[in-house]
N, C-alpha and C positions, 0 to 999 in steps of 0.2 A: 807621731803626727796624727794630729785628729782629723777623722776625715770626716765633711758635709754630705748631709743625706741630702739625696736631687732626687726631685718626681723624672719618672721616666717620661720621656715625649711622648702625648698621645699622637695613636697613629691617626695617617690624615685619615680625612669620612672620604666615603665614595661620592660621585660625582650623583646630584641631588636625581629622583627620577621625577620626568615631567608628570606622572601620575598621582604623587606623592599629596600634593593638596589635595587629590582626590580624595585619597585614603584617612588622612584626617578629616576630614568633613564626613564622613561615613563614620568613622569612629566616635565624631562628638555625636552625633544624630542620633544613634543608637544608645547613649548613656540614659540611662534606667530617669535620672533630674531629668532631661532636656525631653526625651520623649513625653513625660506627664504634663510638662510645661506647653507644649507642641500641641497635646489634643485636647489640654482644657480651651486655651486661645482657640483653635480653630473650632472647637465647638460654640464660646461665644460670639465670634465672627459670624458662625453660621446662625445661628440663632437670630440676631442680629438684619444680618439677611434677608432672613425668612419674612422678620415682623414687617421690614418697609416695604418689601414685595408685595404681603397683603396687604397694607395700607391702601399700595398704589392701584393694586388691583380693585378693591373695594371701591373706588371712588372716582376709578375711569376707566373706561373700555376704547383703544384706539380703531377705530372703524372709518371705513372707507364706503362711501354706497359709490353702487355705477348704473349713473341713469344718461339712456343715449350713447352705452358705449364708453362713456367717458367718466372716469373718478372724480367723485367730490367727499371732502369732507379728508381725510387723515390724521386731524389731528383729535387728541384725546379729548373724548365724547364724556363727560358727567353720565353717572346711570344716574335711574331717576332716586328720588327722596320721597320722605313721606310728607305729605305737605302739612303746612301749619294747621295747626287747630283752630277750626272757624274759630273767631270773636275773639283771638288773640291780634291786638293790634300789630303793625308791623313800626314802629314810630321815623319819623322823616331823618335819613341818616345826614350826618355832618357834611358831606362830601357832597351833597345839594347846594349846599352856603358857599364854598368853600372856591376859590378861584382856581381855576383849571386851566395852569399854563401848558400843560401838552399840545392844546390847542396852538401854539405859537408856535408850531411844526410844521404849520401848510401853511401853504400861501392863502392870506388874507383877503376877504370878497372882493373888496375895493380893485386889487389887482388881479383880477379871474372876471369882470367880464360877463355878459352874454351876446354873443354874435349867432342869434337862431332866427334863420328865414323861416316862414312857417311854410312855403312854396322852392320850387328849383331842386336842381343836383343836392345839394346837402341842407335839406330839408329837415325839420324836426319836429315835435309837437308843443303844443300850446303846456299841456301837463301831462305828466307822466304820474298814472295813478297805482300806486304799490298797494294792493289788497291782502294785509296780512291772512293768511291763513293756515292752515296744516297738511299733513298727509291722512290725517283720520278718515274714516267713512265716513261721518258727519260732514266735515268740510268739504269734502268730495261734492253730497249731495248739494251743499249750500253753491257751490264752485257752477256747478250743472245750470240752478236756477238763475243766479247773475249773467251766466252767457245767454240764457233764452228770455230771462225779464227785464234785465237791467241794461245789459252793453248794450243792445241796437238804439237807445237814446244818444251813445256820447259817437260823434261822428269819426271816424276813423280818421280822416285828416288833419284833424285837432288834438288826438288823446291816444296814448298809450297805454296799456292798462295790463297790467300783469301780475298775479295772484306770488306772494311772495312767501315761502316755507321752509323751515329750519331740518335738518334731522332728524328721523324720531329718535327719542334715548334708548339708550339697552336698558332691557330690563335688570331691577339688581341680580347681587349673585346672592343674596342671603335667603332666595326662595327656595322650595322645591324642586329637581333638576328641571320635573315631568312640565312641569309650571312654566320654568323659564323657556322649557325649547320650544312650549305652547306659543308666551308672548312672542321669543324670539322669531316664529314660524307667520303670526300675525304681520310683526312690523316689516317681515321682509313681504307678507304680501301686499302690504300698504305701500311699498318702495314702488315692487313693482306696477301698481296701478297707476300711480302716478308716471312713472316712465312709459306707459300708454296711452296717458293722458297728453305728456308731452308731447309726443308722436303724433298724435291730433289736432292738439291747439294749437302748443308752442304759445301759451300764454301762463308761465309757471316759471317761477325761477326759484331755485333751491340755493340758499345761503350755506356755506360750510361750518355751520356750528349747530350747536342742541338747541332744537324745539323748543325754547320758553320766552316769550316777550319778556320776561323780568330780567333774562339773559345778556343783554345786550344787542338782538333781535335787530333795533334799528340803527345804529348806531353801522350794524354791518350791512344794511339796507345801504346804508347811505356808503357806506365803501364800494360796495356794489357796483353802485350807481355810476358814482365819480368816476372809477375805474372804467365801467365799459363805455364810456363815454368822453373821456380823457381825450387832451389833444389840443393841439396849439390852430387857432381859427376855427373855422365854422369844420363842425364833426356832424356826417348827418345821422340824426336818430335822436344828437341832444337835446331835451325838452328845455322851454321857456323855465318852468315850474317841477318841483319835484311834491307829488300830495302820498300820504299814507294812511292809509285809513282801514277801518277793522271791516271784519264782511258781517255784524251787524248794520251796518251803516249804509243807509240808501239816500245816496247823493242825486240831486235834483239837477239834469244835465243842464236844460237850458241854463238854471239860475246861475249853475260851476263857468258856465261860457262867459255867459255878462261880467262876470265877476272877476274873470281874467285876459280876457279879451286886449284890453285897454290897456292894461299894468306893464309897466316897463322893467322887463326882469335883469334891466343891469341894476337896479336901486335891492336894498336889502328888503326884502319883502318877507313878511311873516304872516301867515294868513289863517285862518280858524275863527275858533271859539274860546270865551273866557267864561261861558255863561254855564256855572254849573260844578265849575271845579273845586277842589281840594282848597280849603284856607290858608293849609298847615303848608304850603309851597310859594315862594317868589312868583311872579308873571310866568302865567306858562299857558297855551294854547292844549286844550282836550286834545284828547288821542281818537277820541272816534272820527276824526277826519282835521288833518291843517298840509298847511303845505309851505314851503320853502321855493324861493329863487335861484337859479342855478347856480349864482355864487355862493352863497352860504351854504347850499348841499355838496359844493367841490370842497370848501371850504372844511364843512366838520367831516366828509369823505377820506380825504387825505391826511387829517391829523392821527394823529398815534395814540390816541387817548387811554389812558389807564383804565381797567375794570373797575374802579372804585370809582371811576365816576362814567360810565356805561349801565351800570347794572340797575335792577330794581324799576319804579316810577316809571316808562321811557317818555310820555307825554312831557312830565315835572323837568326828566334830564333834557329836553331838546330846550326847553325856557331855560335852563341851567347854562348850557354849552352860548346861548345867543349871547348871554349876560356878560359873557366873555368879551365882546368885542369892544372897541375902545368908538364912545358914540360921537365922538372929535372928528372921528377918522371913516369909522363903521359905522353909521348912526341906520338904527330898525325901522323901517314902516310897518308900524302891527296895526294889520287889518282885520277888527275884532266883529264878527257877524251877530255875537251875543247869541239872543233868546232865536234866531232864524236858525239855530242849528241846535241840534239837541236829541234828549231823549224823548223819543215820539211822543211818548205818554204824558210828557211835561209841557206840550209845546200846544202853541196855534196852530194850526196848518192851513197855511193862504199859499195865493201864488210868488211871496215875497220866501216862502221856505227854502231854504239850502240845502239841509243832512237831515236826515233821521235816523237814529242811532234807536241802541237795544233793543232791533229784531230780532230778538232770540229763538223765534221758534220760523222755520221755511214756511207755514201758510202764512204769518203774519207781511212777508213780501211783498205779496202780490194783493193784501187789504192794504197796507202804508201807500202803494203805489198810486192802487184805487183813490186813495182818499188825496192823495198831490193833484192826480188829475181830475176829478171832480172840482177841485179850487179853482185850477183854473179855468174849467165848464162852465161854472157860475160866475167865471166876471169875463165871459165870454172871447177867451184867448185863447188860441190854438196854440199847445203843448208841441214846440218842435224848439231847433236850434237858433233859431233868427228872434225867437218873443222872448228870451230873457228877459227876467225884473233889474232892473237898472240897482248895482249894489247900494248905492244912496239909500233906494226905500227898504233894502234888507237891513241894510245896519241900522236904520229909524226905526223899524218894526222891531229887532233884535233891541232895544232897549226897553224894551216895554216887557218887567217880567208879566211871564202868562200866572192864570191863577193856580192854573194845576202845579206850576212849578212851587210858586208858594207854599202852596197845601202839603209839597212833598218836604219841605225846608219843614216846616213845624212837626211834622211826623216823625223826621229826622231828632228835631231838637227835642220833643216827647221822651225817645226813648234814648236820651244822653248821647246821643253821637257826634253832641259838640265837645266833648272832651277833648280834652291834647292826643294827638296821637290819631283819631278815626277819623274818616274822609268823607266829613258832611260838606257839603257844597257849598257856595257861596248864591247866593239870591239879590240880597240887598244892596 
């Protein structure tokens, strides 16, 4: 009888241990493959790492200042750059032309309103005038001279007026250590002067972003704005008018009064000068001084606007952001002062003048002034709040170019700066 060969039963396995996964995972981890595998990747990870690290550090420094006590600013701060090389054009980007429906995020002028008594409990002013300027020691001193020559013209019941200033930037990190703790030692003493300055005036408002008009500067002006003044019915403090103007620019109190006095700021009011500007842009009001109606400054306040269309130009962008509005519905009153405002050196100076723009140097102030009040000595009017020029004969006088502006247009055009791209003015 043949007999069949049988595998013996394997015996049963022991009862599994809970540690048991452990012990293989230890076991693969240590094989001579998996370890070389393990710290090539983790080397390129880190690597990896490293590079967007510095990217990010390179090209923002998140900074907080505290002026009053109270934090401004948190979020990531741009260090500076090296600026472009004069006489490289900058040429007018796409995003100028282009329709900017972010805009269609806030509520539309027509429904926003002005309810401002310029008297009573919630009282507010005629304009609110936003003087851009800096923390620098230059603009310190410029800040100094405007309280002692300029402000006691525009009457405190009428006009708001508040020097408006970004961050300074960190210096880069690609300098010297000795270098940077230098500037960095600078800018924090520029922080601090101005938080002195605050403490005195309390006519300073620091915007939470870097230092550069080209940055989007006003666009946060105007959020600013909206925001602390926001509210349903009469909020007191909100101005009729919202103006912005550089601290070259010496505004002619009485003629600013006549000139708004009158104007009903529930209508879409846009207010400046065309007389002078850039070709290479749509309808846009100079920057050395215009102002807006309180709806249209709640209006582009509270929209959400993309940085591609904030940045660069800011005069060109506030013409850009109006051109938005549907004129069916939204329709603009632009009220153009022309040749009554300008670059001093271009201009007439009578008593029908508005702005004089690029005082570049602190004595030249207080001769500009000189020379307003003189004008109106010789046609025998006393320089106060009540003899405003009636806006009528500013904007008839503003059409009339002066010759010096001429003379500046063919100088201009002499040395090609009519080409595409560079900011010769407009005259004719």
């Amino acid at each position: 009888m043949a007999h069949r060969l049988t595998r013996a039963a394997a015996p049963p396995r022991p009862p599994a241990s809970p540690f048991a996964w452990a012990s293989k995972a230890v076991r693969f981890l240590v094989r001579p493959s998996f370890r070389l595998k393990t710290v090539l990747l983790t080397l390129v990870l880190g690597i990896a790492a490293l590079v967007v690290l510095a990217i990010n550090v390179a090209h923002t420094d998140v900074d907080t200042i505290v002026i009053g006590g109270k934090p401004i600013g948190g979020k990531p701060l741009p260090v500076d750059r090296k600026p472009t090389p004069s006489g490289v054009p900058d040429p007018p980007k796409r995003s100028f032309e282009e329709p900017n429906f972010a805009l269609l995020s806030a509520k539309p002028p027509h429904q926003i309103g002005c309810d401002v008594p310029l008297n009573g409990t919630n009282a507010g002013p005629l304009v609110f005038i936003g003087v851009f300027s800096t923390m620098s020691e230059k603009a310190e001193r410029r800040r100094r001279i405007f309280r002692e020559q300029l402000f006691p013209d525009f009457p405190s019941d009428l006009f708001t007026i508040k020097f408006i200033v970004g961050i300074p930037p960190m210096p880069p990190r690609d300098i010297p250590s000795k270098e940077r703790k230098e500037k960095l030692a600078e800018r924090q003493a520029e922080i601090a002067k101005v938080d002195d300055e605050i403490a005195e005036h309390n006519d300073i408002v620091i915007l939470p972003i870097k230092e550069n008009i080209d940055h989007g500067k006003t666009h946060e002006f105007f959020k600013w704005i909206a925001s602390e003044y926001d509210g349903p019915g009469q909020v007191k403090g909100r101005p009729r008018f919202v103006m912005k103007a550089d601290d070259d620019t010496l505004l002619v109190a009485p003629n600013v009064i006549s000139n708004f006095i009158n104007l009903d700021c529930s209508k879409n009011i846009y207010w400046g000068t065309s007389a002078g500007r850039s070709r290479h842009f749509n309808d846009y009001f100079r920057g050395l001084a215009y102002a807006l109606s309180w709806p249209l400054v709640s209006w582009i306040g509270n929209a959400d606007i993309a940085p591609a269309h904030v940045l660069k130009i800011e005069d060109a962008r506030t013409g850009q952001w109006l051109r938005s509005l549907d004129p069916a519905v939204d329709p603009i009153t632009r009220i153009d002062l022309g040749w009554s405002m300008g670059d001093w050196n271009q201009l007439d100076i009578t008593i029908a003048t508005v702005a004089l723009h690029w005082i570049k140097h602190d004595g030249w102030i207080n001769l500009r002034r000189e020379q307003v009040l003189d004008a109106w000595e010789e046609e025998g009017i006393e320089f106060n709040r009540y003899n405003g020029v009636l806006p009528y004969y500013s904007i008839q006088k503003g059409r009339v170019v002066p010759k010096a502006a001429k003379e500046e247009y063919e100088r201009q055009r002499e040395k090609g700066w009519e080409n595409p791209g560079m900011n010769v003015q407009e005259v004719y």
